[in-house]
C-alpha positions as CSV (number, residue, x, y, z in Angstrom):
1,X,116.3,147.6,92.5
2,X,118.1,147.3,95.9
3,X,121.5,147.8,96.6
4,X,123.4,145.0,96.3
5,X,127.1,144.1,98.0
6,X,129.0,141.4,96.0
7,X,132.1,139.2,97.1
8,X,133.7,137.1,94.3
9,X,131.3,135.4,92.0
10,X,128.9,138.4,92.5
11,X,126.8,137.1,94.8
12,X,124.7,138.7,97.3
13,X,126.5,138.8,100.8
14,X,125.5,140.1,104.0
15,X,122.2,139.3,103.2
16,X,121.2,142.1,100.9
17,X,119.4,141.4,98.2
18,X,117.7,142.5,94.8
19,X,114.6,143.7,95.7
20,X,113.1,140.7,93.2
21,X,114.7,137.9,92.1
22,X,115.9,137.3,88.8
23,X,113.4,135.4,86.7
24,X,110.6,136.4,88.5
25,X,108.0,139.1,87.4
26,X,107.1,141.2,90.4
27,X,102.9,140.7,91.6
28,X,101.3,143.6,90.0
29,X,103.9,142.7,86.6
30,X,102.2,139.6,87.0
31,X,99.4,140.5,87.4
32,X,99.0,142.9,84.6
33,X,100.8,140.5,82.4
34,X,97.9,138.1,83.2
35,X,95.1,140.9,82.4
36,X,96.6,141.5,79.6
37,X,96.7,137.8,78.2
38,X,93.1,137.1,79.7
39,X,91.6,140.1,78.1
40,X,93.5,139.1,74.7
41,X,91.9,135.4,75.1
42,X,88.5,136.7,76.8
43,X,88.1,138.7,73.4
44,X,89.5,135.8,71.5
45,X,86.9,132.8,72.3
46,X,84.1,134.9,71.7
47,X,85.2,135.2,67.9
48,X,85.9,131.9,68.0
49,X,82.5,131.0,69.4
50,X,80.7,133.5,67.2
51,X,83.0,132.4,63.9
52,X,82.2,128.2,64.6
53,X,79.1,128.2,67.5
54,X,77.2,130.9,65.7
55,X,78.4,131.0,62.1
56,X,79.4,127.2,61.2
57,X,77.6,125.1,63.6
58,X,74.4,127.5,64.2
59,X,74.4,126.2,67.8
60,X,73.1,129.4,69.2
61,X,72.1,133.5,67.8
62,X,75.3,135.8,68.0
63,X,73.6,137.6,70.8
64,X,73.5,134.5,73.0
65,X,77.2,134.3,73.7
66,X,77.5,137.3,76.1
67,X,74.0,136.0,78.4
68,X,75.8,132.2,78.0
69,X,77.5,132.1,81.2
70,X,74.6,133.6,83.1
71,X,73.0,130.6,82.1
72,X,75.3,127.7,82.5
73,X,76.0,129.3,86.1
74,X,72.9,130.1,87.0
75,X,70.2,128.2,85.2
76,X,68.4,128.7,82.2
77,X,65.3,130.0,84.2
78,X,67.4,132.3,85.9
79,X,69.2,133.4,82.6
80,X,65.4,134.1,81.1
81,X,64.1,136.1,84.3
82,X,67.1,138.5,84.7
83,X,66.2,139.8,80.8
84,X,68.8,142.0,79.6
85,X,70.2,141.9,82.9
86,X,71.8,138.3,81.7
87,X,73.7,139.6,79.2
88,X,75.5,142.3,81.7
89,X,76.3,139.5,84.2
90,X,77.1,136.9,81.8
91,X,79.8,139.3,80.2
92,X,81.3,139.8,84.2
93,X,81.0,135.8,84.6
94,X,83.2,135.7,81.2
95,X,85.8,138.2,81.7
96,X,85.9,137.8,85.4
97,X,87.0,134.2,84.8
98,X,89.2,135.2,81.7
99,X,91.1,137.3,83.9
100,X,91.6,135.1,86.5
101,X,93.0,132.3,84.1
102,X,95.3,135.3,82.5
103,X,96.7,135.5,86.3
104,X,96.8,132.1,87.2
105,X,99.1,131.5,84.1
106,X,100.9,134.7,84.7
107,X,102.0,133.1,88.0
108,X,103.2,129.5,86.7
109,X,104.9,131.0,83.7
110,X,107.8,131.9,85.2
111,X,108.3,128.7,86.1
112,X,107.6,126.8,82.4
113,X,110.1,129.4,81.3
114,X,113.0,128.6,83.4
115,X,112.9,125.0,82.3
116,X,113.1,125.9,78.8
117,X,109.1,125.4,77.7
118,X,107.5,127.2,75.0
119,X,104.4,129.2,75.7
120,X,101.9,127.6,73.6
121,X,103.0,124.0,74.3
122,X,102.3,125.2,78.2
123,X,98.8,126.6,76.8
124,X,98.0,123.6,74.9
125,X,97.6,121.7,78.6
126,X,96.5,124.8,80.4
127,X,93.3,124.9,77.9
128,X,92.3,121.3,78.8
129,X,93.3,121.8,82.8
130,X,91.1,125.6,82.4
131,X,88.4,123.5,80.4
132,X,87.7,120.5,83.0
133,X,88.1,122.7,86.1
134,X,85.5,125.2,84.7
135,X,83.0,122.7,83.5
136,X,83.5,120.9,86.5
137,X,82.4,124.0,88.1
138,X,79.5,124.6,86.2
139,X,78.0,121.1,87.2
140,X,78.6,122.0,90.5
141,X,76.9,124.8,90.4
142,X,74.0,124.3,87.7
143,X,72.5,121.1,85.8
144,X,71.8,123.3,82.4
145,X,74.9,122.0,81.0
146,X,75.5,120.2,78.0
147,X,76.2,116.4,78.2
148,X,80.3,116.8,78.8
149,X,80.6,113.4,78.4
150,X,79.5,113.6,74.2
151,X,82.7,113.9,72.0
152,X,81.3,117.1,70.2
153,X,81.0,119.2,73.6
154,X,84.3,118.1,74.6
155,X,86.5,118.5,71.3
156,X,84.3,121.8,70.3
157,X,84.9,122.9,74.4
158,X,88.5,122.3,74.0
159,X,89.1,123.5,70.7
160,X,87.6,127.2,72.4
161,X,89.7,127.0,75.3
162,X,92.7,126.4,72.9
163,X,91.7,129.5,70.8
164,X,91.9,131.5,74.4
165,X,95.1,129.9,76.0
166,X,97.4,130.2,73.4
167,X,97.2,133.9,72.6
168,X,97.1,134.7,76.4
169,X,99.9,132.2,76.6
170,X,101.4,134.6,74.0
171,X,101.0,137.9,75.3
172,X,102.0,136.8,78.9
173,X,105.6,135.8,77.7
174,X,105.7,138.7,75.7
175,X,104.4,141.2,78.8
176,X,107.0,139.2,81.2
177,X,109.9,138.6,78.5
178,X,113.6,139.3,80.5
């Protein structure tokens, strides 16, 4: 940390300050913090989804989750063309985006934690929010989607995106804990 000159009630004065401010995770804590919580729920959803998806609901084979994204971004043609190739890029499409969430709540966290919340009430919405923004994308993107407006998609869609935000919720407050 920086020097710091104090006058009084040990604050800062003649402008020197702490290199970071208290609170607040410096970017590459952050963003390891967030790797670290995406990976966790990255890894996470895809025993959920082979546990209930695969095992429970027989909604697809166990070796259909890692081509999934390739074909909900891409198409279903596409997703049959690239072969084995799908499976590679669907895997990059998952963790890619897993990551990405694990940063983007590594970043707000700080914020939650200051005004008292707890991490998995925070991940509780950030699932839904993470859930809608990515299906929104998907439609954007593709029309081989499932119909998001039946109430087994959306319960079963959030019910995965729960199973991923809570435990990266978890291990970014642990990985960024004072």
């Amino acid at each position: 940390m920086g020097r710091q000159h104090t006058l009084g009630a040990g604050k800062p004065v003649g402008g020197m300050q702490d290199d970071a401010s208290p609170g607040r995770a410096a970017l590459a804590e952050t963003v390891r913090a967030g790797i670290r919580g995406g990976l966790t729920g990255a890894v996470l959803i895809w025993v959920y989804e082979a546990l209930v998806w695969v095992g429970a609901q027989h909604l697809m084979p166990l070796a259909g989750i890692p081509r999934n994204a390739t074909g909900l971004v891409f198409g279903k043609a596409v997703q049959d063309a690239l072969g084995i190739g799908s499976y590679f890029i669907g895997t990059a499409i998952h963790f890619a985006f897993a990551l990405s969430w694990g940063i983007v709540f590594a970043t707000i966290w700080p914020w939650f934690r200051r005004r008292g919340f707890e991490a998995t009430f925070v991940a509780l919405f950030f699932a839904i929010v993470a859930w809608i923004v990515m299906h929104v994308l998907i439609m954007i993107a593709s029309s081989n989607h499932p119909n998001y407006f039946d109430p087994n998609v959306i319960i079963g869609g959030f019910m995965s995106h729960f199973v991923f935000a809570v435990p990266l919720a978890l291990v970014v407050k642990r990985s960024l804990a004072p």
